[in-house]
RODO-2510 file (C-alpha; in nm, 4 decimals, decimal comma):
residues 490
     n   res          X          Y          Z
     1     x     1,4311     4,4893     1,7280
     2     x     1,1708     4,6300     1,4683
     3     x     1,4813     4,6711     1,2613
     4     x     1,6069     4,3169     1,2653
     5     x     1,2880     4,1682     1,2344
     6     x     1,2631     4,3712     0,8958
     7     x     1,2427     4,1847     0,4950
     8     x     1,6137     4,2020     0,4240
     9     x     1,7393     4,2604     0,0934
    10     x     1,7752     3,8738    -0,0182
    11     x     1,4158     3,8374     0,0307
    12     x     1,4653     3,6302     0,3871
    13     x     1,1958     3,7464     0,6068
    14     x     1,2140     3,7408     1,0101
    15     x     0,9989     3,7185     1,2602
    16     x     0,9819     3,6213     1,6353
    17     x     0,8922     3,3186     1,8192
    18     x     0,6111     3,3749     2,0393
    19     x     0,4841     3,0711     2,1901
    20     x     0,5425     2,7211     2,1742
    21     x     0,3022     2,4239     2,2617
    22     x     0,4525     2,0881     2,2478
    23     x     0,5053     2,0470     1,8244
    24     x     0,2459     2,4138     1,7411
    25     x     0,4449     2,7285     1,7597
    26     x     0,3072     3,1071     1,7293
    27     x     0,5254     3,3321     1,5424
    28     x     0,5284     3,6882     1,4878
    29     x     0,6087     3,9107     1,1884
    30     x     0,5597     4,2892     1,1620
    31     x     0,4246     4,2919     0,8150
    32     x     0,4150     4,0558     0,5178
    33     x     0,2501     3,7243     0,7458
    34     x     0,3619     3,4211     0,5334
    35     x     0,1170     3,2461     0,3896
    36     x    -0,0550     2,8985     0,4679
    37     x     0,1893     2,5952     0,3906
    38     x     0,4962     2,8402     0,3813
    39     x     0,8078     2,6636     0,5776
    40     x     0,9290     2,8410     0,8765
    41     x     1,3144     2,7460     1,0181
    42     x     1,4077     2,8211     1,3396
    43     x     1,6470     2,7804     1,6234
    44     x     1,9641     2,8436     1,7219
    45     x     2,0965     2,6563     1,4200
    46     x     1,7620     2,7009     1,2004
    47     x     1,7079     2,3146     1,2360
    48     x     1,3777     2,3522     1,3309
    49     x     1,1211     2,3474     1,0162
    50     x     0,7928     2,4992     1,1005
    51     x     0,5011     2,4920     0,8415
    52     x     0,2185     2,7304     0,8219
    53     x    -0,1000     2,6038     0,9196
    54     x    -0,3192     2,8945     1,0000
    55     x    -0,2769     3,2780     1,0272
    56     x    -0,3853     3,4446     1,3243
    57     x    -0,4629     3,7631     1,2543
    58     x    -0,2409     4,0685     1,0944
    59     x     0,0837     3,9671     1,2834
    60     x     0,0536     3,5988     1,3983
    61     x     0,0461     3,2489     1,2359
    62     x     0,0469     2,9466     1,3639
    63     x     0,2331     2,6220     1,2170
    64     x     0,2846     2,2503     1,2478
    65     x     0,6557     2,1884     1,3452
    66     x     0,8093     1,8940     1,1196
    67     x     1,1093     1,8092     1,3043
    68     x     1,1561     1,7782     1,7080
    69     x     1,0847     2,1504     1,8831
    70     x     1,3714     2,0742     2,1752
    71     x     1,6058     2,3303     2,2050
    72     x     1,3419     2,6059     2,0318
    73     x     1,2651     2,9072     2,2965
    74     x     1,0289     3,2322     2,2731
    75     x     1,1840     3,5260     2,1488
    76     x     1,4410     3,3323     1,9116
    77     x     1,3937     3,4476     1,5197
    78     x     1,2460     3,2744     1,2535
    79     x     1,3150     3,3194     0,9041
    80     x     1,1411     3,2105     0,5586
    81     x     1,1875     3,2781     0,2136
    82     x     0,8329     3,2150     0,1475
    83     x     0,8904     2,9159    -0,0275
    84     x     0,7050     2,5688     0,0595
    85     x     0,8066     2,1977     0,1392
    86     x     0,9697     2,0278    -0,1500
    87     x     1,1606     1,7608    -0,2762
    88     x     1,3980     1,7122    -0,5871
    89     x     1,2829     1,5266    -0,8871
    90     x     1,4885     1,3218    -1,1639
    91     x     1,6680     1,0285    -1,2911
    92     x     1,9281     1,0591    -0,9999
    93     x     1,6631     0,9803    -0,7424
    94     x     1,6380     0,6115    -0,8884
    95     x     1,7224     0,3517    -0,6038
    96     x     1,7618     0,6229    -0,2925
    97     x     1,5571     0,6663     0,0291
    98     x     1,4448     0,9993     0,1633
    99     x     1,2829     1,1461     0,4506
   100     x     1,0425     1,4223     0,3914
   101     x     1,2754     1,7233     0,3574
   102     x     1,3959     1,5460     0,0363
   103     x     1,7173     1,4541     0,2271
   104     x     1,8979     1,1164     0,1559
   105     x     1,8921     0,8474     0,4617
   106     x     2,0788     0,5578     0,2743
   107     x     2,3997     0,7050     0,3847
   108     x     2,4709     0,6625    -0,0034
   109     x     2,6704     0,9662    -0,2293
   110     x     2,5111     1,3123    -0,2513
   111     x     2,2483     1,4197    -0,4237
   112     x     2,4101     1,6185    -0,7957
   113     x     2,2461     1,9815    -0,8321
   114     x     1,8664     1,9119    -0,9340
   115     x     1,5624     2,0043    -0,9634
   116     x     1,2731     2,0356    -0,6701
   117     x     0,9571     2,0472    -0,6464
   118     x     0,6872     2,1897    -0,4508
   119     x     0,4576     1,9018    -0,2460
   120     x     0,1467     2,0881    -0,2457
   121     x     0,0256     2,0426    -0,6377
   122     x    -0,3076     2,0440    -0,7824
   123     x    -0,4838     1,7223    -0,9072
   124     x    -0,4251     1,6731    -1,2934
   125     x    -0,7323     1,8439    -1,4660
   126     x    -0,9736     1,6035    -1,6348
   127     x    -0,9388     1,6959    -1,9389
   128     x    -0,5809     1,6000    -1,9454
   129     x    -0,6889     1,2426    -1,7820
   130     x    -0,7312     0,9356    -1,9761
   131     x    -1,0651     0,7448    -2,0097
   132     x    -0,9267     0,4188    -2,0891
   133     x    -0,9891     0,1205    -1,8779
   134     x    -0,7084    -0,0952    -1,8150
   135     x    -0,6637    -0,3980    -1,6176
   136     x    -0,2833    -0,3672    -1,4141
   137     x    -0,1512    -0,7020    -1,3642
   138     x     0,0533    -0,8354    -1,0726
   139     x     0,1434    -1,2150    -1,1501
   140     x    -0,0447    -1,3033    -0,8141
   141     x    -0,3070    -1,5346    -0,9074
   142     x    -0,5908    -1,4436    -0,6148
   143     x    -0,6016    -1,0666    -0,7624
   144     x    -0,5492    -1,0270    -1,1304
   145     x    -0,8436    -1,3276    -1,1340
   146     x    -1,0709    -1,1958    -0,8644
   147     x    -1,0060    -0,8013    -0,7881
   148     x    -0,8667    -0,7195    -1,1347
   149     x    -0,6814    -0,3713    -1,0487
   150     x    -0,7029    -0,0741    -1,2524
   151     x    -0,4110     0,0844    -1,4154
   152     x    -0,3796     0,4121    -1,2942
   153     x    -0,6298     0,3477    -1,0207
   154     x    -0,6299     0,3337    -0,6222
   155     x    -0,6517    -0,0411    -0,4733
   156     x    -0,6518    -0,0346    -0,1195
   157     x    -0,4866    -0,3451     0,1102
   158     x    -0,7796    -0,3802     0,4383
   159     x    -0,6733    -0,5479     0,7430
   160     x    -0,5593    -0,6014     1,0543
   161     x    -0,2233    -0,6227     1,2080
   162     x    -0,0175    -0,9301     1,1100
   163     x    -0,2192    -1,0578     0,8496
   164     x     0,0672    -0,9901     0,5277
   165     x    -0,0006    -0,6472     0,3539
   166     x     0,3314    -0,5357     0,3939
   167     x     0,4113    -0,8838     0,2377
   168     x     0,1699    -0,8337    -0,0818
   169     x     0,3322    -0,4790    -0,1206
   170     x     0,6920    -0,5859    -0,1714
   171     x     0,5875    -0,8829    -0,3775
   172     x     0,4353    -0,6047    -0,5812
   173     x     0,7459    -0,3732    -0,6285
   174     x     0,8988    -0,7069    -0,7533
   175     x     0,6408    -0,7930    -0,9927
   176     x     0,6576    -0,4540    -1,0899
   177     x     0,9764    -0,4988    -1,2653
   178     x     0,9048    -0,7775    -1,4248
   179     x     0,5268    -0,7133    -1,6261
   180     x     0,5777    -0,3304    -1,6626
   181     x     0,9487    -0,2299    -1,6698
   182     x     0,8334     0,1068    -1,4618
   183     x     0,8991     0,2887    -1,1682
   184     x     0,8117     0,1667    -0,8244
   185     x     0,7572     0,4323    -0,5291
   186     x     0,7405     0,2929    -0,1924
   187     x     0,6156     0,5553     0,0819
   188     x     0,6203     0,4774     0,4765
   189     x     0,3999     0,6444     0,6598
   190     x     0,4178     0,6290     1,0119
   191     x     0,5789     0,2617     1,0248
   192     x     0,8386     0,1161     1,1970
   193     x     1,2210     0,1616     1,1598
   194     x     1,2778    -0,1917     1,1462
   195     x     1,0224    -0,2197     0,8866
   196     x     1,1879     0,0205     0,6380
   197     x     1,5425    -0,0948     0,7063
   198     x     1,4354    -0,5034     0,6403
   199     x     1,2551    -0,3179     0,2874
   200     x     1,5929    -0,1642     0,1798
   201     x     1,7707    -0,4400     0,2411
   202     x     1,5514    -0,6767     0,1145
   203     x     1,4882    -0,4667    -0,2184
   204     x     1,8493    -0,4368    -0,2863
   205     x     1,9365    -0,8588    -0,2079
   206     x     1,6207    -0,8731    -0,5271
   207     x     1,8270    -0,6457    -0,7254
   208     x     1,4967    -0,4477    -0,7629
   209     x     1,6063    -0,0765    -0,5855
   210     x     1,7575     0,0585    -0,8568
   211     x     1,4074     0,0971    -0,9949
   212     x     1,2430     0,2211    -0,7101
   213     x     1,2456     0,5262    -0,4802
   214     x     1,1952     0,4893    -0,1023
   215     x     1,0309     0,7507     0,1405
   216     x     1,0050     0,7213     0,4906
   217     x     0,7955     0,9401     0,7581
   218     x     0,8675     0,7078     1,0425
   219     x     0,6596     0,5885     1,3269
   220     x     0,9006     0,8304     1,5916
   221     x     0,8997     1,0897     1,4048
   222     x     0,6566     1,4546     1,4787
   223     x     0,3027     1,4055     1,3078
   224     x     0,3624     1,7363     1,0865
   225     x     0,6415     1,4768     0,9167
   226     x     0,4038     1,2040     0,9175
   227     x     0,1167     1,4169     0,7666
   228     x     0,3310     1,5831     0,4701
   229     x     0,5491     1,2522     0,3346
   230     x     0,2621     1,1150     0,1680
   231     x     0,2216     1,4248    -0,0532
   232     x     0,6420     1,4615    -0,0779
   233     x     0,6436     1,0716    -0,2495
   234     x     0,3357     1,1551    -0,4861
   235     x     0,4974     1,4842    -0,5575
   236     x     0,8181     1,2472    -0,7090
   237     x     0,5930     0,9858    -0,8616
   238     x     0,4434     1,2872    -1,0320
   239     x     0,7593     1,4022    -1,1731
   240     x     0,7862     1,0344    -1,3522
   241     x     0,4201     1,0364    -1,4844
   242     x     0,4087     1,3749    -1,6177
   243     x     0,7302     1,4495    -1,7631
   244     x     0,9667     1,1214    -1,8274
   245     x     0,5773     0,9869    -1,9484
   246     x     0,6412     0,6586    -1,6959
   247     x     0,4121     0,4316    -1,5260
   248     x     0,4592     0,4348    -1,1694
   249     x     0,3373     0,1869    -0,8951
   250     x     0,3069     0,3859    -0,5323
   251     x     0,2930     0,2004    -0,2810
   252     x     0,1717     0,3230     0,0680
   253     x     0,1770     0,1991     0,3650
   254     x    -0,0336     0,2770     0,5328
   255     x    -0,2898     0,5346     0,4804
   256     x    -0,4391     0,4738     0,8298
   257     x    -0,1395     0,6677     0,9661
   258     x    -0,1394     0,9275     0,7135
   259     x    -0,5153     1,0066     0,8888
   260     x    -0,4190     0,9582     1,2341
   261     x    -0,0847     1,2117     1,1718
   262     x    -0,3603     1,4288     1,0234
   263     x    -0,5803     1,3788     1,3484
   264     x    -0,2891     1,4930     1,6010
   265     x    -0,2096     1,8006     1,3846
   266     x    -0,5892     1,8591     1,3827
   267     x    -0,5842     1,8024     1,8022
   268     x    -0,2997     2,0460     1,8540
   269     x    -0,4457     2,3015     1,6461
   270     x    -0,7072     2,2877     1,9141
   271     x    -0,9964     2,1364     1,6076
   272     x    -1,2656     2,0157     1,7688
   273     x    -1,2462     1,6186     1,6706
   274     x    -1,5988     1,4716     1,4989
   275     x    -1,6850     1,0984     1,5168
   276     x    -1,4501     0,8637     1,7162
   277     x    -1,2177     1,0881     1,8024
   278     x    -1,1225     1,1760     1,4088
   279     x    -1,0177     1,5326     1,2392
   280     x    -1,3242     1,7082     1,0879
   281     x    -1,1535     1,8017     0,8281
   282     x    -1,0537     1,4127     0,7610
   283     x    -1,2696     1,3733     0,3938
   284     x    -1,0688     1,7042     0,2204
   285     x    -0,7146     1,5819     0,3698
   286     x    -0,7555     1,2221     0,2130
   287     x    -0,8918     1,4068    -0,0933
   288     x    -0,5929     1,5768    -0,1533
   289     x    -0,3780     1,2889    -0,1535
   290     x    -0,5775     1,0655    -0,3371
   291     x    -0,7312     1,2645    -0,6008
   292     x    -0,3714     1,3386    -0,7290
   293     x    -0,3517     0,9448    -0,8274
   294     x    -0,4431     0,9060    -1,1547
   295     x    -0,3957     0,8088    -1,5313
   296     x    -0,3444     1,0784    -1,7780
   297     x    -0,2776     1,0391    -2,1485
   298     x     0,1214     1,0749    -2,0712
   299     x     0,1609     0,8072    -1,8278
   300     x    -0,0053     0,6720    -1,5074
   301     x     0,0031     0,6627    -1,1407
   302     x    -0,1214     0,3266    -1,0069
   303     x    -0,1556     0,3037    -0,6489
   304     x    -0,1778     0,0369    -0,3969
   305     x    -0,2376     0,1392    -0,0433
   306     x    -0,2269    -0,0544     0,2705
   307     x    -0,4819     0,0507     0,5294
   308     x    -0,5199    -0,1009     0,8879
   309     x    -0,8550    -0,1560     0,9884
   310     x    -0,8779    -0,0918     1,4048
   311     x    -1,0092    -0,3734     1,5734
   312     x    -1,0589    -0,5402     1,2293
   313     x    -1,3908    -0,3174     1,2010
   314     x    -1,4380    -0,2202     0,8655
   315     x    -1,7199     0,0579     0,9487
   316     x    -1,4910     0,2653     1,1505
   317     x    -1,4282     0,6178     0,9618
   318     x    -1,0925     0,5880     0,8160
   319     x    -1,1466     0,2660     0,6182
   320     x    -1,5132     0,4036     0,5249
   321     x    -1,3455     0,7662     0,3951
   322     x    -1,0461     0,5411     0,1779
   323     x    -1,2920     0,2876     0,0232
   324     x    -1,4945     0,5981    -0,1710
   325     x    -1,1430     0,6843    -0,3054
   326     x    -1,0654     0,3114    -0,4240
   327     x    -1,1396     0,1035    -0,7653
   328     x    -1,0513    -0,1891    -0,5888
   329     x    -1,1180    -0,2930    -0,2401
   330     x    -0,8400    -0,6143    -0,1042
   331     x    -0,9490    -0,7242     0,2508
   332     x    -0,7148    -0,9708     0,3971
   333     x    -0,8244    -1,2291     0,6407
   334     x    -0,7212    -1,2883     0,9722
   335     x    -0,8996    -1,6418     0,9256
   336     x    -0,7317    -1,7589     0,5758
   337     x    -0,4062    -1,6142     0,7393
   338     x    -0,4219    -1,8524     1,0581
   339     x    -0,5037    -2,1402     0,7945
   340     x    -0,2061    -2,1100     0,6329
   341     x    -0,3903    -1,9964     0,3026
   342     x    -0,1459    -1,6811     0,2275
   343     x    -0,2392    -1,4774     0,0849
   344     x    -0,4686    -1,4576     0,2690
   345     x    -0,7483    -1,2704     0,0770
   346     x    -1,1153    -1,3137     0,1587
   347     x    -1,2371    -1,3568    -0,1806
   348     x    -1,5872    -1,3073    -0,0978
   349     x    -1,5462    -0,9396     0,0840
   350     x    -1,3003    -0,8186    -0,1685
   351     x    -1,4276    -0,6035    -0,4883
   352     x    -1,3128    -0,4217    -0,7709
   353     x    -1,5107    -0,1970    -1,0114
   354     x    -1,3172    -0,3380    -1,3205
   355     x    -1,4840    -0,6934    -1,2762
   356     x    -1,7678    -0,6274    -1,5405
   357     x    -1,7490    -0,7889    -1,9122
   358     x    -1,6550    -0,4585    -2,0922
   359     x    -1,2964    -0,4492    -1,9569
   360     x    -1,2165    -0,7705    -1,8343
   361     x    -1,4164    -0,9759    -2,0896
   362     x    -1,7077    -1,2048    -2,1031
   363     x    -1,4949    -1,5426    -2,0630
   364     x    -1,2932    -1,3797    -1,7578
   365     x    -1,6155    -1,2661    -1,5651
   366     x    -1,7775    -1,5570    -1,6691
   367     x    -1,5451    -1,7521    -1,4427
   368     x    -1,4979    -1,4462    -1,1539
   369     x    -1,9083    -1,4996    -1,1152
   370     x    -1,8366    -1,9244    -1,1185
   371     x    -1,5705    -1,9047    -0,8488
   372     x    -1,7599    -1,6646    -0,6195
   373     x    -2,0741    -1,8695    -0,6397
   374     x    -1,8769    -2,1850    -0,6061
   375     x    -1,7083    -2,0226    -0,2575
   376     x    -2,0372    -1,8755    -0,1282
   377     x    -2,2390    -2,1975    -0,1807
   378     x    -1,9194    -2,3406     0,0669
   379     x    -1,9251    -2,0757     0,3281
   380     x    -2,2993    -2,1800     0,3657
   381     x    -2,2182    -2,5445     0,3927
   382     x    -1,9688    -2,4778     0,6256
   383     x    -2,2265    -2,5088     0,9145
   384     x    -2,3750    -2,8385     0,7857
   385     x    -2,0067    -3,0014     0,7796
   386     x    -1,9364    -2,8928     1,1220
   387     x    -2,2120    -3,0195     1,2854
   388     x    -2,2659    -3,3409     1,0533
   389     x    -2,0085    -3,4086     0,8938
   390     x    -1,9197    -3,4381     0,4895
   391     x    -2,0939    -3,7740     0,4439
   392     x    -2,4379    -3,6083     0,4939
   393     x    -2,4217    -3,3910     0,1985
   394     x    -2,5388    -3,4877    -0,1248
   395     x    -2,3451    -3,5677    -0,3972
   396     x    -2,3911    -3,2014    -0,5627
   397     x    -2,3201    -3,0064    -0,2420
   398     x    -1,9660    -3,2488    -0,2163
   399     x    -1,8668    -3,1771    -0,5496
   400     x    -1,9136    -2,7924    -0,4598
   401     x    -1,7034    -2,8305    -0,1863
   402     x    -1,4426    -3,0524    -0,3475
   403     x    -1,4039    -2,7790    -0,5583
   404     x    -1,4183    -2,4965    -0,3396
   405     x    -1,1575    -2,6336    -0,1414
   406     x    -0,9039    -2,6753    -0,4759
   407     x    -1,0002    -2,3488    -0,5237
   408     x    -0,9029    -2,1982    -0,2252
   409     x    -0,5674    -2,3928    -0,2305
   410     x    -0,5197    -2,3130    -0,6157
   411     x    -0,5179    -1,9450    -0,5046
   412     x    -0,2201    -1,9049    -0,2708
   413     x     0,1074    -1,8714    -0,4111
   414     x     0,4517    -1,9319    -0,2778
   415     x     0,6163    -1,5189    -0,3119
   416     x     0,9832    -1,4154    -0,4344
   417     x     0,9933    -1,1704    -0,1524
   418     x     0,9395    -1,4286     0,1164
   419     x     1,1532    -1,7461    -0,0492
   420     x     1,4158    -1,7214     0,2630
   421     x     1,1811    -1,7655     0,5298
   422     x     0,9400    -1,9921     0,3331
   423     x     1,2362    -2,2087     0,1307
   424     x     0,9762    -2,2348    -0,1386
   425     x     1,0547    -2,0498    -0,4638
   426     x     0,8761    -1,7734    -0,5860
   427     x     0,6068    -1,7862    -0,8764
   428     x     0,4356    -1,5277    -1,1102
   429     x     0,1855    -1,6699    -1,3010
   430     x     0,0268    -1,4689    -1,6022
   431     x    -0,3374    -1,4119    -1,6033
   432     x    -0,4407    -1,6379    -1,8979
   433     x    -0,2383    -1,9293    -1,7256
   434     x    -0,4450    -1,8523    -1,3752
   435     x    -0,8209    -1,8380    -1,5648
   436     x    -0,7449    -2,1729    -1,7515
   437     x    -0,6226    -2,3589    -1,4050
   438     x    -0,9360    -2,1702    -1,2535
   439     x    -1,1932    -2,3029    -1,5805
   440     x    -1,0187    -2,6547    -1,5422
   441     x    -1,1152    -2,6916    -1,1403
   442     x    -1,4435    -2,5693    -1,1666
   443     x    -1,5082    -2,8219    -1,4593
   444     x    -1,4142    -3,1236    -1,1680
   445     x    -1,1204    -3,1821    -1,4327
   446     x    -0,8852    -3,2988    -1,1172
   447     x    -1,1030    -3,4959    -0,8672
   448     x    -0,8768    -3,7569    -0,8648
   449     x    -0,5875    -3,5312    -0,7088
   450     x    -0,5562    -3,4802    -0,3358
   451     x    -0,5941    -3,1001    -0,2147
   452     x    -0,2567    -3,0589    -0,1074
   453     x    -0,1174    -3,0548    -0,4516
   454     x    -0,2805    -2,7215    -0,5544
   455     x    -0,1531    -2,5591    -0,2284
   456     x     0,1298    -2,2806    -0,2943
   457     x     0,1980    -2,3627    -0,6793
   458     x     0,2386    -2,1276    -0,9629
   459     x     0,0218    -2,2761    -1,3012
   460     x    -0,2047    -2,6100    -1,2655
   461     x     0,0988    -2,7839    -1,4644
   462     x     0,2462    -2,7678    -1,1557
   463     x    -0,0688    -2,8947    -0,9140
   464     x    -0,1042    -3,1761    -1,1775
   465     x     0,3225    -3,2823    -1,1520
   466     x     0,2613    -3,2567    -0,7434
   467     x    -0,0530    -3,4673    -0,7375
   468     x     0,0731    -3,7357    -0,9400
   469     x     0,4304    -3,7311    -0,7255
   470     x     0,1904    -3,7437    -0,3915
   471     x    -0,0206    -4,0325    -0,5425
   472     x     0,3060    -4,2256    -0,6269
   473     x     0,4230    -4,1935    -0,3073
   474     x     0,0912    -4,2571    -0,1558
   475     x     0,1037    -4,6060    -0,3184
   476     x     0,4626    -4,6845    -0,2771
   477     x     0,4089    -4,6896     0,1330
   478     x     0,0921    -4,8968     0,1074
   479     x     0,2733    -5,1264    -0,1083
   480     x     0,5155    -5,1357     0,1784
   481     x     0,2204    -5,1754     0,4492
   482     x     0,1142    -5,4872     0,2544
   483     x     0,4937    -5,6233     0,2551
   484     x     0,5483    -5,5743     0,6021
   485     x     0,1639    -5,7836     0,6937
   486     x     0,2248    -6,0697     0,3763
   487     x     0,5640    -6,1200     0,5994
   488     x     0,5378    -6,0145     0,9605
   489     x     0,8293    -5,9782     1,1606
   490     x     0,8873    -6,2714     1,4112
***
């Protein structure tokens, strides 16, 4: 047996399968143990892939299997050739999906000969990072005003289920194409099938897949798969940044399940769990993957990450752990959502570290501060007017609210992504045309036109042409009230 198990000539090295516990699995090699992250395959047709997640002690490791363990028995071989996960890199990558092995799902051509790379890669040093502060803009009007994000920085997407982050992500991709002409990587972790076959689809009917890559870890599949896609897609995003000098927007969704993959792995390694049931080891395992996002002088990673908040509680330990790792913080409301108000961003929770004067500019924060005031001042009001009504204010506290409510309206924004289900079509609207419809509300330019009109337009051109169409209409059915009563019916 000794002889079998033995490091054969082509560097393959064999061992034996001692025990196996649900997705963990002991194996045993006479000399050379593998080392931590090496990949493992086993089975009767090697379809098994193991990874290395501890070593025992001379003899034994113990690994994380990646794919389904049926079929896998003690005493069958193992072999490795040392080598870790990884995924190709290049050009011919553009407008696929993956899984985590780096294997195509799309049931499109095969892959030419290419390169791969390794998922486990360092952080880029800081001195090869840049120190420039850039604003990234997306064409939606509610964050390139109020949580300006940071190119080559993390932004994070807070809420609960059902409240549209998967929506903002995809109108993202297609922004993408249009104010940066980059790459877009999209990375599913722990979703739904449905969810990533709707994407596809959805992506290629926009004409938009061709610059973007898709990776999938999917909700059924082992939490070693789960745990490992989100460094396989940064490890191809990577590849774009650092050596065809590209900016990249990654999309995730959704770091939540990246942790809780991370917290089975930890449970079947037998870890003993910390707070609320989560890994101890939870702070390092985020750290890897997010400290890899980042802007260096060739090109920049800009990330926008979806996380689910559990029972919408914003203190538990996974969204406390990703907001240290974020530049800007987007918390989506289950309230503005059942309004109708989509998206549906609280303004007044949401933050971004580029909102100060240096990088955004005086006249820009000048307004940020205006509108946030102007929507406080409204939240507190909000009492009053429910138990007594708008006629009790005063005159000041009405025009705050008059203009806290265009506000609110001025800030959603019919989508390209969603145009078939909403029949409304899709706007981007450019920073500079957002900040002068913003400067012309607060300034009571439009108290003449009816709320409705700023609700889901692009620029104020457009609130101003709806108002004055409503108006019109408005008048032409009183002036057909007052026919009808001048000559009543008999």
């Amino acid at each position: 047996m000794k002889a079998v198990l033995r490091k054969q000539k082509d560097s393959l090295l064999f061992g034996k399968v001692v025990s196996i516990r649900g997705s963990v699995v002991d194996i045993w090699f006479e000399n050379n143990v593998p080392s931590i992250n090496t990949v493992i395959h086993a089975g009767v047709k090697k379809e098994v892939v193991i990874e290395v997640l501890a070593q025992l002690d001379n003899h034994h490791v113990r690994g994380i299997a990646l794919t389904p363990t049926q079929g896998l028995a003690r005493g069958m071989i193992a072999e490795t050739l040392g080598q870790q996960l990884s995924v190709p890199v290049g050009a011919e990558i553009m407008g696929r999906m993956f899984d985590v092995f780096g294997k195509t799902i799309d049931h499109g051509p095969s892959l030419p000969k290419m390169k791969w790379h390794n998922v486990h890669q360092l952080p880029p040093p800081l001195g090869e990072r840049s120190t420039k502060s850039e604003i990234f803009e997306t064409g939606i009007k509610a964050i390139d005003v109020l949580v300006p994000l940071e190119h080559g920085g993390n932004a994070g997407l807070f809420g609960g289920a059902g409240v549209g982050k998967t929506v903002l992500l995809t109108e993202m991709i297609h922004n993408m194409v249009g104010y940066h002409q980059g790459v877009s990587m999209f990375c599913g972790i722990g979703e739904r099938c449905r969810e990533g076959h709707e994407l596809y689809h959805d992506m290629k009917k926009a004409d938009v897949l061709k610059n973007m890559v898709m990776m999938f870890g999917q909700m059924n599949e082992p939490p070693g798969a789960r745990f490992r896609v989100g460094h396989a897609a940064l490890t191809m995003a990577e590849y774009f940044r650092d050596e065809e000098h590209r900016d990249v927007l990654l999309l995730i969704d959704n770091v939540f399940r990246f942790i809780q993959a991370g917290m089975e792995v930890s449970g079947l390694m037998g870890q003993m769990p910390s707070r609320l049931g989560y890994q101890p080891t939870l702070g390092t395992e985020l750290s890897k993957l997010e400290e890899r996002i980042a802007n260096t002088d060739t090109g920049a990673i800009t990330s926008i990450q979806a996380v689910y908040v559990p029972a919408d509680d914003l203190t538990d330990p996974s969204a406390v752990h990703t907001f240290s790792h974020l530049s800007a913080s987007i918390v989506l409301s289950r309230k503005r959502a059942s309004e109708g108000l989509y998206p549906a961003i609280d303004i007044l929770q949401s933050s971004s570290k580029m909102a100060t004067p240096g990088i955004i500019g005086e006249r820009h924060y000048i307004i940020l501060n205006q509108i946030r005031e102007t929507l406080a001042q409204y939240e507190e009001l909000k009492d009053i007017i429910a138990m007594l009504g708008l006629g009790q204010l005063s005159v000041t506290d009405r025009n705050i609210v008059n203009r806290a409510r265009r506000l609110e309206r001025f800030f959603t924004q019919p989508f390209f992504t969603t145009e078939q289900f909403s029949g409304m079509k899709g706007k981007g609207v450019p920073l500079e045309d957002a900040l002068i419809g913003c400067e012309r509300i607060l300034s009571d330019e439009f108290k003449d036109l009816p709320e409705s009109a700023f609700y889901m337009v692009g620029n104020i051109e457009e609130a101003i042409e709806k108002g004055k169409n409503e108006i019109s209409k408005e008048s032409n059915k009183s002036a057909d009230v007052k026919q009808v009563e001048i000559n009543p019916v008999t």
